[in-house]
Biopython code that builds the backbone (N, CA, C, O; Angstrom):
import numpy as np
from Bio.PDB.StructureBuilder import StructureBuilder

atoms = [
    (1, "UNK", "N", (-18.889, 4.042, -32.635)),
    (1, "UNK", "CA", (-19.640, 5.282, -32.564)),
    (1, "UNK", "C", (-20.411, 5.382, -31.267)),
    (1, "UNK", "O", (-20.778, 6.501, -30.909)),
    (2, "UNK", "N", (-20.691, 4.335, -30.534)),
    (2, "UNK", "CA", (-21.297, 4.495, -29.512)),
    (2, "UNK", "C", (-23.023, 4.327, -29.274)),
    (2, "UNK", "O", (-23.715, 4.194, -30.283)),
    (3, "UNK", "N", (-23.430, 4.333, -28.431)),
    (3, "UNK", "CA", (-25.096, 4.159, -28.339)),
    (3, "UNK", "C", (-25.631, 5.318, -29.188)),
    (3, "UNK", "O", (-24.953, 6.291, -29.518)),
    (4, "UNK", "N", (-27.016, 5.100, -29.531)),
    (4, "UNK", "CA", (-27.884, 6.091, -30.337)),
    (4, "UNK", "C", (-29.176, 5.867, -29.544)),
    (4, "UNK", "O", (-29.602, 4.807, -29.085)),
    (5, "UNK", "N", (-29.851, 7.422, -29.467)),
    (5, "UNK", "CA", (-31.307, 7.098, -29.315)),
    (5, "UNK", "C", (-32.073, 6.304, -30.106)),
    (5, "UNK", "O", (-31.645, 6.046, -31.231)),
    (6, "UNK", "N", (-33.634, 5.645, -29.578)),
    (6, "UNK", "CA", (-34.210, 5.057, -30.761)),
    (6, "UNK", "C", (-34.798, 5.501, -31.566)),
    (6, "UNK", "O", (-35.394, 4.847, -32.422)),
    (7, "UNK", "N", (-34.758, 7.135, -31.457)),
    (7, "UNK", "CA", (-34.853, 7.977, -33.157)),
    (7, "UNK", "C", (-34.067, 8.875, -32.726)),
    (7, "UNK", "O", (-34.506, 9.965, -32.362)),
    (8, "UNK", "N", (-32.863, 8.594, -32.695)),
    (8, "UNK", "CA", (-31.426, 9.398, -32.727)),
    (8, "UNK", "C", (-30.807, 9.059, -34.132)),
    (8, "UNK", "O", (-31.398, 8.152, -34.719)),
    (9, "UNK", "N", (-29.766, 9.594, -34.765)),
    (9, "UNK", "CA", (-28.433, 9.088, -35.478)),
    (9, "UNK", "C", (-27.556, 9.877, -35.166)),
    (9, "UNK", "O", (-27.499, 10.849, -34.412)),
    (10, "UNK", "N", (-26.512, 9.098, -36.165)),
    (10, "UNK", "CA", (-25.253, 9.692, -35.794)),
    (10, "UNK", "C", (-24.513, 9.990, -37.417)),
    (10, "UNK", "O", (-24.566, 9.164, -38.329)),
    (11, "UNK", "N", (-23.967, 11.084, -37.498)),
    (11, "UNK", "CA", (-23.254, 11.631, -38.615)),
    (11, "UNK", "C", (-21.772, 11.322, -38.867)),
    (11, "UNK", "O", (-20.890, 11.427, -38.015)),
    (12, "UNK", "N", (-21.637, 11.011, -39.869)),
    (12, "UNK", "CA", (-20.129, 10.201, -39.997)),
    (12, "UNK", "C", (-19.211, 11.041, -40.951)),
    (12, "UNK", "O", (-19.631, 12.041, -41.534)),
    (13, "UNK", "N", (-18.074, 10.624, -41.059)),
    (13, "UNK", "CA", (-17.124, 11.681, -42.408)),
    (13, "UNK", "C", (-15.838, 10.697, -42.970)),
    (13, "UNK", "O", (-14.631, 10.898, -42.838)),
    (14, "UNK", "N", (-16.439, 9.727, -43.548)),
    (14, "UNK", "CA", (-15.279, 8.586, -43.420)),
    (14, "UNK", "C", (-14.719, 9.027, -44.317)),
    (14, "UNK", "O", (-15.438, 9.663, -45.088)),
    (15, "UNK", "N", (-13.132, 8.925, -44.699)),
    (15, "UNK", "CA", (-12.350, 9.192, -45.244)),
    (15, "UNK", "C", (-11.508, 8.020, -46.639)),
    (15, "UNK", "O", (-10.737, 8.020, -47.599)),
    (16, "UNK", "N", (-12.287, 7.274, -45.892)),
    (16, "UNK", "CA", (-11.555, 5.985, -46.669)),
    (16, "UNK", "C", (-13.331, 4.764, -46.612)),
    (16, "UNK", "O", (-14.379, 5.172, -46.111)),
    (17, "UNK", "N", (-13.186, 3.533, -47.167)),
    (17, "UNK", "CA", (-14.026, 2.640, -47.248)),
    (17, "UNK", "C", (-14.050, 1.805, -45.887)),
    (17, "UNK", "O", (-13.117, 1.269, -45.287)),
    (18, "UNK", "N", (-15.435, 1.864, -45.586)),
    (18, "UNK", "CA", (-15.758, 1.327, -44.068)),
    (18, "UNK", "C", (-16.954, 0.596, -44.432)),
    (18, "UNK", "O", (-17.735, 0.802, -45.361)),
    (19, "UNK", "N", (-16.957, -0.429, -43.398)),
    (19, "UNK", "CA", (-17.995, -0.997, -43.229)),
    (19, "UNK", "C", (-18.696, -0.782, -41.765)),
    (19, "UNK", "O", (-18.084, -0.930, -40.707)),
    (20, "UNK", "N", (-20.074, -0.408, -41.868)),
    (20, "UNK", "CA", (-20.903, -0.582, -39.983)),
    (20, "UNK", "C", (-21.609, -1.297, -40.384)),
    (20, "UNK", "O", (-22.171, -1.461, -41.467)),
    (21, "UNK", "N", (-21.579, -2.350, -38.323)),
    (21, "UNK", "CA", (-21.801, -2.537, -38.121)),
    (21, "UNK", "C", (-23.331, -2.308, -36.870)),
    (21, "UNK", "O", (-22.919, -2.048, -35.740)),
    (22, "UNK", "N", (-24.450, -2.358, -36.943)),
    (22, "UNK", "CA", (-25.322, -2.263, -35.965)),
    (22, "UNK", "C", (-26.333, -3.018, -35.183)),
    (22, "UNK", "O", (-27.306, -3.631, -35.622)),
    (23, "UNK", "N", (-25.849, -2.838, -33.640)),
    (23, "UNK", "CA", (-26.315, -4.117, -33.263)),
    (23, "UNK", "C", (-27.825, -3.355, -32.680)),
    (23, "UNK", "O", (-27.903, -2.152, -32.430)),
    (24, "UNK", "N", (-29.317, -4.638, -32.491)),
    (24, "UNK", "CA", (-29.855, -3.814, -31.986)),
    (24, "UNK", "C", (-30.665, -4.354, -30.978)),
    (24, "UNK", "O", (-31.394, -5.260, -31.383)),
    (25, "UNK", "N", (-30.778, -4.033, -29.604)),
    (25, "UNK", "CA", (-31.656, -4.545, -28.981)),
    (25, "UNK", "C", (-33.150, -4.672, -28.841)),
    (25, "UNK", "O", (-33.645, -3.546, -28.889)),
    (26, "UNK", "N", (-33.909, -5.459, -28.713)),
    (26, "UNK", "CA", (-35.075, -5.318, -28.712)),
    (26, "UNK", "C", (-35.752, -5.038, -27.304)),
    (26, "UNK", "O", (-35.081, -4.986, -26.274)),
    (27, "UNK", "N", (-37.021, -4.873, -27.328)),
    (27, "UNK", "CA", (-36.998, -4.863, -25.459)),
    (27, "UNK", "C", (-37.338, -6.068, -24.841)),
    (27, "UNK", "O", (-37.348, -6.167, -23.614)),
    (28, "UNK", "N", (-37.679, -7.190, -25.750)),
    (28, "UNK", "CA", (-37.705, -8.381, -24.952)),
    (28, "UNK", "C", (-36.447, -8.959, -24.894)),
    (28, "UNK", "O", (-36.568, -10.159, -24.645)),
    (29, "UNK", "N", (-35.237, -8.603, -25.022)),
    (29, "UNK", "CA", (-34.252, -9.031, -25.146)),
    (29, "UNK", "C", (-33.443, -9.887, -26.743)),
    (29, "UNK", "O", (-32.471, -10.641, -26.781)),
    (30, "UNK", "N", (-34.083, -9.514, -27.575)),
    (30, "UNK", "CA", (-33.364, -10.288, -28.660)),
    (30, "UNK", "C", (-32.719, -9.355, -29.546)),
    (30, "UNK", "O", (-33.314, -8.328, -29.873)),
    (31, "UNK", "N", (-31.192, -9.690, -30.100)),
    (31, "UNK", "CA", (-30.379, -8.980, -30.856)),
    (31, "UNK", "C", (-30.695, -9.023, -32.427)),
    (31, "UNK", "O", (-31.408, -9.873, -32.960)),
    (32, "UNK", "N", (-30.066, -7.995, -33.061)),
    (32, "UNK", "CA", (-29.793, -8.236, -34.402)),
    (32, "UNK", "C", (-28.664, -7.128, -34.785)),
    (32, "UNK", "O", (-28.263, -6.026, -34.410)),
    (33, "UNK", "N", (-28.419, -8.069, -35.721)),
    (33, "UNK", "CA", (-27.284, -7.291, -36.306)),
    (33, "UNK", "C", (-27.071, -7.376, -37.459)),
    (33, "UNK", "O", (-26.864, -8.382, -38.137)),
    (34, "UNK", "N", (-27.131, -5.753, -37.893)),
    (34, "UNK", "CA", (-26.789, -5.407, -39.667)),
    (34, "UNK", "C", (-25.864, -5.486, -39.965)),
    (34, "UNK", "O", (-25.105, -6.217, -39.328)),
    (35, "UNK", "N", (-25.373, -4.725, -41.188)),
    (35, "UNK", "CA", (-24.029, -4.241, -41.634)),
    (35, "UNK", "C", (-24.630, -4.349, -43.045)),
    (35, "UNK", "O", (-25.451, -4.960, -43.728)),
    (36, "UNK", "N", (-23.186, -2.824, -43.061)),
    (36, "UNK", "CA", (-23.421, -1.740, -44.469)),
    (36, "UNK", "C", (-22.503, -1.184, -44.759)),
    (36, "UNK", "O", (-22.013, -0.438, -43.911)),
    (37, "UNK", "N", (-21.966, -1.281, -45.878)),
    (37, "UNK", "CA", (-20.799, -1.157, -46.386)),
    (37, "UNK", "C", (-20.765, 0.310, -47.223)),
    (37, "UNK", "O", (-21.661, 0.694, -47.974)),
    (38, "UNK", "N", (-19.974, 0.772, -47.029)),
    (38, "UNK", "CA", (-19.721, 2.632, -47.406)),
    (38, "UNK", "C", (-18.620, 2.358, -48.785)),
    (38, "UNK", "O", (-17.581, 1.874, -48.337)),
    (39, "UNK", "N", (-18.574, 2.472, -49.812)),
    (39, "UNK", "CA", (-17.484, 2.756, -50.840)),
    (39, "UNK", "C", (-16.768, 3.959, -51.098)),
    (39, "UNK", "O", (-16.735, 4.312, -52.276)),
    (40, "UNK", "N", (-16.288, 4.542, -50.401)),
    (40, "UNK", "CA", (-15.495, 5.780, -50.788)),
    (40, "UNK", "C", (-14.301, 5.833, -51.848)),
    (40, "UNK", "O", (-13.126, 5.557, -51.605)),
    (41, "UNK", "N", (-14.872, 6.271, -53.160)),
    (41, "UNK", "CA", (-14.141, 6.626, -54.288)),
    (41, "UNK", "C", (-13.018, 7.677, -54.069)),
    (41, "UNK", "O", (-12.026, 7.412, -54.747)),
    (42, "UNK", "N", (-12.930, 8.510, -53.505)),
    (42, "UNK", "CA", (-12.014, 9.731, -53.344)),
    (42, "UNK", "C", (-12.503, 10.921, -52.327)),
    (42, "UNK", "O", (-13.402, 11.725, -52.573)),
    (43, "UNK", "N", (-11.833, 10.869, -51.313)),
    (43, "UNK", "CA", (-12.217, 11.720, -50.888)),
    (43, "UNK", "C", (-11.694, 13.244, -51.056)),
    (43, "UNK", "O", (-10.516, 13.333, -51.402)),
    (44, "UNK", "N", (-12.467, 14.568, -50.843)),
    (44, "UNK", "CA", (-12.230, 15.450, -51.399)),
    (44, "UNK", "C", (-11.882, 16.343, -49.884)),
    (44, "UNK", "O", (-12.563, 16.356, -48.859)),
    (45, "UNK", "N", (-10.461, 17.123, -50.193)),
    (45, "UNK", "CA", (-10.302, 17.957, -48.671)),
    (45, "UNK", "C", (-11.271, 19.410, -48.662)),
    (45, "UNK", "O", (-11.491, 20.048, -49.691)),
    (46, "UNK", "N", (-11.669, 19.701, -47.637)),
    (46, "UNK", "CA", (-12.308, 21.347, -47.876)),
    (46, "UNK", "C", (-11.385, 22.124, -48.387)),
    (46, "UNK", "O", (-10.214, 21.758, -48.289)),
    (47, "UNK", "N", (-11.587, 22.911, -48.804)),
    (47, "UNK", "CA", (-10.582, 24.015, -49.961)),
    (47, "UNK", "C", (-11.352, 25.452, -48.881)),
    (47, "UNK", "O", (-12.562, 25.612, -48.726)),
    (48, "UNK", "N", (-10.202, 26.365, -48.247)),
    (48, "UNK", "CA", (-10.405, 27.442, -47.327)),
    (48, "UNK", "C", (-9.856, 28.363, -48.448)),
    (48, "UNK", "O", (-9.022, 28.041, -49.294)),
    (49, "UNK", "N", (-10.604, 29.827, -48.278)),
    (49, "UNK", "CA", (-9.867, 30.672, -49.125)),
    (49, "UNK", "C", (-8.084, 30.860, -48.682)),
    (49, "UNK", "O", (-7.645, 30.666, -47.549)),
    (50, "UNK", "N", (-7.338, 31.238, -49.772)),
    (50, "UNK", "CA", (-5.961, 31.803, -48.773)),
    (50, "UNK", "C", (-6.461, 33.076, -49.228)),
    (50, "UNK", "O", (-5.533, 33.623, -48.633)),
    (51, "UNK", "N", (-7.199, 34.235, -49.836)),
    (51, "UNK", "CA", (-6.317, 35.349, -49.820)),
    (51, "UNK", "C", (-7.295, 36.135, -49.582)),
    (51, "UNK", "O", (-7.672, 36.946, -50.429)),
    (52, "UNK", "N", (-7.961, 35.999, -48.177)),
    (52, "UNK", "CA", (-8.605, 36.686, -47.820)),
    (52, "UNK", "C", (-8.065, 37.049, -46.514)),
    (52, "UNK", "O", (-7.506, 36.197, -45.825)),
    (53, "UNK", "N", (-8.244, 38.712, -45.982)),
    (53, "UNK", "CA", (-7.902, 38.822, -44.763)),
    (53, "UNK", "C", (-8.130, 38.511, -43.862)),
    (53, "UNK", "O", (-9.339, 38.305, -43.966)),
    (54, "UNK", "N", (-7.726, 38.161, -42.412)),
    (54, "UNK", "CA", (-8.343, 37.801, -41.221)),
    (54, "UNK", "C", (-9.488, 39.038, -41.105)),
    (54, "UNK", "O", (-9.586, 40.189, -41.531)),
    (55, "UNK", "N", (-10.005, 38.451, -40.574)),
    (55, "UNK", "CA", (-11.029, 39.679, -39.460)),
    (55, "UNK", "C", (-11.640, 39.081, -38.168)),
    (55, "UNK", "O", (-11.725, 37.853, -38.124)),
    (56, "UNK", "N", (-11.998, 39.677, -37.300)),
    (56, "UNK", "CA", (-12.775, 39.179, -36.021)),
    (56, "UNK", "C", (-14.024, 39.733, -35.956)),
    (56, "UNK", "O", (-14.270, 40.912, -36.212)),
    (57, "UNK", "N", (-14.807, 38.916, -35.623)),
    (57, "UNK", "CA", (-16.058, 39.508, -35.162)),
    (57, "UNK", "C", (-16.443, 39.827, -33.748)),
    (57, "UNK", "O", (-15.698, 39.401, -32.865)),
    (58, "UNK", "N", (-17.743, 40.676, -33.339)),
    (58, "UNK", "CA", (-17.528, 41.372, -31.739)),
    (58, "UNK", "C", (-18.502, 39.757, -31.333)),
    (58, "UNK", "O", (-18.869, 39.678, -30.160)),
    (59, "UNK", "N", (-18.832, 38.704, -32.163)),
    (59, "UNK", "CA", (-19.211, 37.632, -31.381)),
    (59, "UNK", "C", (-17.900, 36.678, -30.880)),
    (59, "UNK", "O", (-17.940, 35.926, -29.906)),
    (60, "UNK", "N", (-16.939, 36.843, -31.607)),
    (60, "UNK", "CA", (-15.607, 36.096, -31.304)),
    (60, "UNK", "C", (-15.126, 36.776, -29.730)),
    (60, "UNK", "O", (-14.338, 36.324, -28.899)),
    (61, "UNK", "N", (-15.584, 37.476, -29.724)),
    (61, "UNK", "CA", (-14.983, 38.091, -28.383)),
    (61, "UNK", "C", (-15.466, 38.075, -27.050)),
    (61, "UNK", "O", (-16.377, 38.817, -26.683)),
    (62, "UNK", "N", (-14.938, 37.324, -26.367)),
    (62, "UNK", "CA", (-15.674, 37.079, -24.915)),
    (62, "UNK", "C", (-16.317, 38.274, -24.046)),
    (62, "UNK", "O", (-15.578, 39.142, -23.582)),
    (63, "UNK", "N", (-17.362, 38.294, -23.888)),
    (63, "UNK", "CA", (-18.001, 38.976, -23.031)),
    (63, "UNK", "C", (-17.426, 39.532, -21.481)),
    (63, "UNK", "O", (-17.894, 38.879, -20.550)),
    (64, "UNK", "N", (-16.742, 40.336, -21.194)),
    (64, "UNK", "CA", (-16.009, 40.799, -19.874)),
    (64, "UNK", "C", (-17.046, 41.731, -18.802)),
    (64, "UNK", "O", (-16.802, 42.098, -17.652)),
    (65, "UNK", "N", (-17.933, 41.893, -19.403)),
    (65, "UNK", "CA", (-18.540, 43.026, -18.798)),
    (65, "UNK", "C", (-19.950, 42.286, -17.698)),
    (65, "UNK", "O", (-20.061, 41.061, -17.653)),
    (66, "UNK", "N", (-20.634, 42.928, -17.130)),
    (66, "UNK", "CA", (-21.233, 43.041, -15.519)),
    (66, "UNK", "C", (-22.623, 42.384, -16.019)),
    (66, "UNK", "O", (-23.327, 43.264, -16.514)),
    (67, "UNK", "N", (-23.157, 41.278, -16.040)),
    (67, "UNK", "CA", (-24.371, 40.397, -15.870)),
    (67, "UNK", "C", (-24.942, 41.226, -14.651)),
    (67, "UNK", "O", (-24.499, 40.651, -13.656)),
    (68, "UNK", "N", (-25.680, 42.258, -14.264)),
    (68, "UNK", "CA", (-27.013, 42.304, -13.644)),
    (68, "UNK", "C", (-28.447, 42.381, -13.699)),
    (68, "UNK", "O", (-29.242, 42.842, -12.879)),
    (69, "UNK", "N", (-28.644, 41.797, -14.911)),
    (69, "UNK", "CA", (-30.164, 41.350, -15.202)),
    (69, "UNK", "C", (-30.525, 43.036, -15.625)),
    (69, "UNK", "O", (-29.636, 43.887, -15.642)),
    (70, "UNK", "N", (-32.040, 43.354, -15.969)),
    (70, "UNK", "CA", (-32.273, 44.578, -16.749)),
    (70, "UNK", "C", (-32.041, 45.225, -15.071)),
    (70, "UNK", "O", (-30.930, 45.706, -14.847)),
    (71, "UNK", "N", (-33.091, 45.231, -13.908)),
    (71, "UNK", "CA", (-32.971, 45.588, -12.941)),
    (71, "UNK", "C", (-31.690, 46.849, -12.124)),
    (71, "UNK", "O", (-31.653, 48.025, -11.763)),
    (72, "UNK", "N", (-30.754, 45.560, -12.181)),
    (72, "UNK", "CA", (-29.601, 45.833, -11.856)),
    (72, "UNK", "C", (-28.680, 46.862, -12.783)),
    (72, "UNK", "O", (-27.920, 47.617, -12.177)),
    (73, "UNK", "N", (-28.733, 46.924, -14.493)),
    (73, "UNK", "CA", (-28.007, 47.958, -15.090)),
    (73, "UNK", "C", (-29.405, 49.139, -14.851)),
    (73, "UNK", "O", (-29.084, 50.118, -14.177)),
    (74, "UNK", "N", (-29.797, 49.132, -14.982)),
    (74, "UNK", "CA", (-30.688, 50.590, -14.965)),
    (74, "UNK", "C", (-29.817, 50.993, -13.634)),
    (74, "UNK", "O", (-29.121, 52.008, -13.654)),
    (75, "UNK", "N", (-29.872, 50.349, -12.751)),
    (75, "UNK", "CA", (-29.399, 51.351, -11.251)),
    (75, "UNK", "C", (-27.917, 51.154, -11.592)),
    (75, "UNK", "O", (-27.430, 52.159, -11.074)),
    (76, "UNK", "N", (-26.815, 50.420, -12.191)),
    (76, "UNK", "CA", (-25.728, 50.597, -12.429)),
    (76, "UNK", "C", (-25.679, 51.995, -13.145)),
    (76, "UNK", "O", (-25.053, 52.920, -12.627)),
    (77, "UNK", "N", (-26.430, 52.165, -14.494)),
    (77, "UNK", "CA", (-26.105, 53.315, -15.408)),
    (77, "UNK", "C", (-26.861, 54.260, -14.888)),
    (77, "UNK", "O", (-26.426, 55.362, -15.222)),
    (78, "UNK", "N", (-28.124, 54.349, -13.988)),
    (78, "UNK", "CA", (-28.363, 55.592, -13.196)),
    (78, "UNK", "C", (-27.197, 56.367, -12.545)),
    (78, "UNK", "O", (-26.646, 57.417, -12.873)),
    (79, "UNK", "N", (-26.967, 55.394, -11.369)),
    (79, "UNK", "CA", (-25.348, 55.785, -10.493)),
    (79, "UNK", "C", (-24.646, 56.065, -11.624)),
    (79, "UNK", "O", (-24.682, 57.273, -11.856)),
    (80, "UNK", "N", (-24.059, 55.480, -12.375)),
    (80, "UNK", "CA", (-22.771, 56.370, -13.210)),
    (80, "UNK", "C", (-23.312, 57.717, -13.463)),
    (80, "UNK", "O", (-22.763, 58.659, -12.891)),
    (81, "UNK", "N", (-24.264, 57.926, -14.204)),
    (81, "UNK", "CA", (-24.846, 59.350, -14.714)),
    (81, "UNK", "C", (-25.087, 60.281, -13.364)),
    (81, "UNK", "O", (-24.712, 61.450, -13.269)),
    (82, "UNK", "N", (-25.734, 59.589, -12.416)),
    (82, "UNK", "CA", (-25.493, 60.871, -11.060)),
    (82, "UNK", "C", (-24.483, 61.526, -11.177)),
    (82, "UNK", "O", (-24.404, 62.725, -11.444)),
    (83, "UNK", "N", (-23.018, 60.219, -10.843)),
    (83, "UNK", "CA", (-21.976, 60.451, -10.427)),
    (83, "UNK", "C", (-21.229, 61.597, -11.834)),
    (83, "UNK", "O", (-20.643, 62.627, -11.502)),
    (84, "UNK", "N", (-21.326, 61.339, -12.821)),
    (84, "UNK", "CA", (-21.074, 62.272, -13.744)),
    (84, "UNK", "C", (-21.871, 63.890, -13.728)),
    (84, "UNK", "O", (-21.215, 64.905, -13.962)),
    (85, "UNK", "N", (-23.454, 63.933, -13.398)),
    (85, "UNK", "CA", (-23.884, 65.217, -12.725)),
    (85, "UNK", "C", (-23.173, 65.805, -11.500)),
    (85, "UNK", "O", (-23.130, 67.020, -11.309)),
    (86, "UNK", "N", (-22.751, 65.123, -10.876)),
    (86, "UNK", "CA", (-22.452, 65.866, -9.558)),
    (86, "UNK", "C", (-20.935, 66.064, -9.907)),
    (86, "UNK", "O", (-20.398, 66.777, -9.060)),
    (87, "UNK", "N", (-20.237, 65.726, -10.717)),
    (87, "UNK", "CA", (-18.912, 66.547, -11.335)),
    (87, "UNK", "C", (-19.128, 67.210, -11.933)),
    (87, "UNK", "O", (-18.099, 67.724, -12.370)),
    (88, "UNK", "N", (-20.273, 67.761, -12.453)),
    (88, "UNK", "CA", (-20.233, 68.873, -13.692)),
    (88, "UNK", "C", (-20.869, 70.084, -12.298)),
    (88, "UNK", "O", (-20.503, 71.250, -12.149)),
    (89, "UNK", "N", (-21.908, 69.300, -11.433)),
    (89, "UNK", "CA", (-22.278, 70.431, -10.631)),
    (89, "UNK", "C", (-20.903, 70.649, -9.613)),
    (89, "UNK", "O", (-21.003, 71.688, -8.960)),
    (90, "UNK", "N", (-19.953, 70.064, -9.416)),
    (90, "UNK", "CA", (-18.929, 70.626, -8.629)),
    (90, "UNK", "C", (-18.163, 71.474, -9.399)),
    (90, "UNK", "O", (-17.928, 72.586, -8.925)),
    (91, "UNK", "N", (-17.540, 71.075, -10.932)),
    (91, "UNK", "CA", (-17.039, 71.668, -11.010)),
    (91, "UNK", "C", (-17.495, 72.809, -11.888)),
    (91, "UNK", "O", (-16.577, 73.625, -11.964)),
    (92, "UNK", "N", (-18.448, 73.149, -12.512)),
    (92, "UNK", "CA", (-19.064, 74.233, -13.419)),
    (92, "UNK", "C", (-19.848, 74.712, -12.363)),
    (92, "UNK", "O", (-19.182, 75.407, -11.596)),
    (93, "UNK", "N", (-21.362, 74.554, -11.957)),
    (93, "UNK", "CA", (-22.065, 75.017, -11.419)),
    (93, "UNK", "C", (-21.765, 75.769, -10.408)),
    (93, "UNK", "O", (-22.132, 76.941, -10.332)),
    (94, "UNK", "N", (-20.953, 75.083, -9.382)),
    (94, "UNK", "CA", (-20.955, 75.660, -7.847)),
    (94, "UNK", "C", (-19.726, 76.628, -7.978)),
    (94, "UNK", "O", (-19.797, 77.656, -7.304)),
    (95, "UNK", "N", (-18.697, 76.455, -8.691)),
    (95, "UNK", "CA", (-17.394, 77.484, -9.286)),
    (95, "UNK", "C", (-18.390, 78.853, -9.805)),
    (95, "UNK", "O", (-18.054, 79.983, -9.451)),
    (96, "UNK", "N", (-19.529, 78.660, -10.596)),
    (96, "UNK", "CA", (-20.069, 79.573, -11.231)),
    (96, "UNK", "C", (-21.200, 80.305, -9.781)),
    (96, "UNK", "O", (-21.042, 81.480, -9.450)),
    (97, "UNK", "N", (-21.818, 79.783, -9.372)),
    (97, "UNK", "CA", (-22.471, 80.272, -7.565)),
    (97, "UNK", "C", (-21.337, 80.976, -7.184)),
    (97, "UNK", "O", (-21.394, 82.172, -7.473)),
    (98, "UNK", "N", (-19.825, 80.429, -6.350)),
    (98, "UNK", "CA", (-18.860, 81.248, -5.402)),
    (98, "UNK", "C", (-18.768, 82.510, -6.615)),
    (98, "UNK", "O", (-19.074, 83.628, -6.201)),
    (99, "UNK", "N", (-18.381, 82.401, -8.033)),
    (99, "UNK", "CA", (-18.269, 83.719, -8.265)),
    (99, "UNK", "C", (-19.345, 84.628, -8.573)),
    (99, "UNK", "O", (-19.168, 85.747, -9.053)),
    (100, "UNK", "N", (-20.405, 84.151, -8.304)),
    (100, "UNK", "CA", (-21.562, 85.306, -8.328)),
    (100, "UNK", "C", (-21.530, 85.754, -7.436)),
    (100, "UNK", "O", (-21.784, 86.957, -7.381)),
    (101, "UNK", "N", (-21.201, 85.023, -6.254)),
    (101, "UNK", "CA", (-21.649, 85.539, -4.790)),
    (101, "UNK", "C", (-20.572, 85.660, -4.543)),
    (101, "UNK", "O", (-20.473, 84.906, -3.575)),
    (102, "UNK", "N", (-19.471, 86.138, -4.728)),
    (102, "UNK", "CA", (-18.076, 86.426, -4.355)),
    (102, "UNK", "C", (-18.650, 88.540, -5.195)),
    (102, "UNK", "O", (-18.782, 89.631, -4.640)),
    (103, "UNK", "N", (-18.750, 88.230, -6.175)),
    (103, "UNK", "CA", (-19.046, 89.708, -7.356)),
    (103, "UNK", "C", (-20.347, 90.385, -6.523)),
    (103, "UNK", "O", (-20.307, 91.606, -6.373)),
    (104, "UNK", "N", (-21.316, 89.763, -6.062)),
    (104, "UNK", "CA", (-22.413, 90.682, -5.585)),
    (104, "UNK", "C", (-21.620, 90.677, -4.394)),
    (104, "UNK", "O", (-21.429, 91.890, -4.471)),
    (105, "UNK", "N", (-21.165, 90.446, -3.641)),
    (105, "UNK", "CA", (-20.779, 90.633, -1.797)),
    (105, "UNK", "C", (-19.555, 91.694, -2.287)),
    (105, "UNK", "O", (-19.141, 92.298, -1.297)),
    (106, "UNK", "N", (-18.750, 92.156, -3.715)),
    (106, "UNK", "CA", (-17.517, 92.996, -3.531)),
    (106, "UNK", "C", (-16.884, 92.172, -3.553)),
    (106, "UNK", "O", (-16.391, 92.364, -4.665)),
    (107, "UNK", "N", (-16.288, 91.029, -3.090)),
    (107, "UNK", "CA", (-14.938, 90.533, -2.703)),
    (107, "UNK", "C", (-14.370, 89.906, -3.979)),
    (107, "UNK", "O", (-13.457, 89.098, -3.810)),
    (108, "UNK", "N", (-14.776, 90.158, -5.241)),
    (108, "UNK", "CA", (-14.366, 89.566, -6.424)),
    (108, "UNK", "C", (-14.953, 90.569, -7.505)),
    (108, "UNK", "O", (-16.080, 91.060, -7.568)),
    (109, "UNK", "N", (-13.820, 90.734, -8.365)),
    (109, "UNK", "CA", (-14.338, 91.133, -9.729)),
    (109, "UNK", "C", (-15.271, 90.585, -10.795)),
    (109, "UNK", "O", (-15.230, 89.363, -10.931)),
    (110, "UNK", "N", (-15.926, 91.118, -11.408)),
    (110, "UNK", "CA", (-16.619, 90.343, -12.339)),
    (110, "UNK", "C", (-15.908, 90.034, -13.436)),
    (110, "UNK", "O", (-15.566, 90.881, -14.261)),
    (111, "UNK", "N", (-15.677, 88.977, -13.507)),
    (111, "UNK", "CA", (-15.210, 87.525, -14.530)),
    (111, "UNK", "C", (-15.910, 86.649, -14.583)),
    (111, "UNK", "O", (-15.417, 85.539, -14.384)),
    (112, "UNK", "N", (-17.299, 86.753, -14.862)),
    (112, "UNK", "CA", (-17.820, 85.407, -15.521)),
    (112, "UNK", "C", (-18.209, 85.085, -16.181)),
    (112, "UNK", "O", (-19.034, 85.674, -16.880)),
    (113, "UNK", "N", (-17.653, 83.496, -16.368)),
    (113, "UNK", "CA", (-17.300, 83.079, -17.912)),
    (113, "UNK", "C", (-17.913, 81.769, -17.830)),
    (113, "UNK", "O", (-17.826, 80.904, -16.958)),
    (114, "UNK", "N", (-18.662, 81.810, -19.115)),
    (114, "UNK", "CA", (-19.706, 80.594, -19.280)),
    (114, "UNK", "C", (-18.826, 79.791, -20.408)),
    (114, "UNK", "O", (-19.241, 78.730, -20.874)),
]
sb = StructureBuilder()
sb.init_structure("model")
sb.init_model(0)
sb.init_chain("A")
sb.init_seg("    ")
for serial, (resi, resn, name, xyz) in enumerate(atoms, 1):
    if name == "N":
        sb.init_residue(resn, " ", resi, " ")
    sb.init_atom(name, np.array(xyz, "f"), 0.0, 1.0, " ", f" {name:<3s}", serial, name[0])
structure = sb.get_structure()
């Protein structure tokens, strides 16, 4: 099992009958060594449902998207939303200006449509 802190452990899942062994150092240098014997009567396998459906959760799913701290998305999702105003003002607003001012100057009929 390997080293342990000196108030560490370690968790085991033996399957069959084992015996540990533990050796232990002291800090002036002197050993000892235990041992403890595990009896495993039967071991039992986990039992998983079968007849349930898969499903995924949105934590199963790796994260793809843009780490810029709070800072950084505020001015990310500002810029998008400009950039979405200034298509609605190109294409609604300023279409709706040339034909006003196309209808008051004469050079266009009145057609406008909201």
């Amino acid at each position: 099992m390997g080293s342990v802190n000196q108030s560490g452990s370690v968790q085991v899942s033996p399957t069959t009958s084992t015996v540990y062994t533990g050796n232990f150092v002291g800090q002036n240098g002197q050993n000892i060594t235990c041992q403890a014997s595990l009896n495993v009567q039967g071991y039992v396998y986990p039992v998983y449902p079968t007849n349930t459906t898969p499903y995924i959760t949105l934590s199963a799913v790796p994260y793809t998207g843009l780490d810029l701290g709070p800072i950084g998305d505020v001015a990310y999702w500002s810029l998008l939303a400009l950039m979405g105003l200034l298509g609605v003002y190109l294409v609604g607003v300023r279409k709706l200006h040339r034909d006003v001012a196309g209808w008051m100057q004469g050079k266009r009929k009145a057609r406008l449509s909201f």
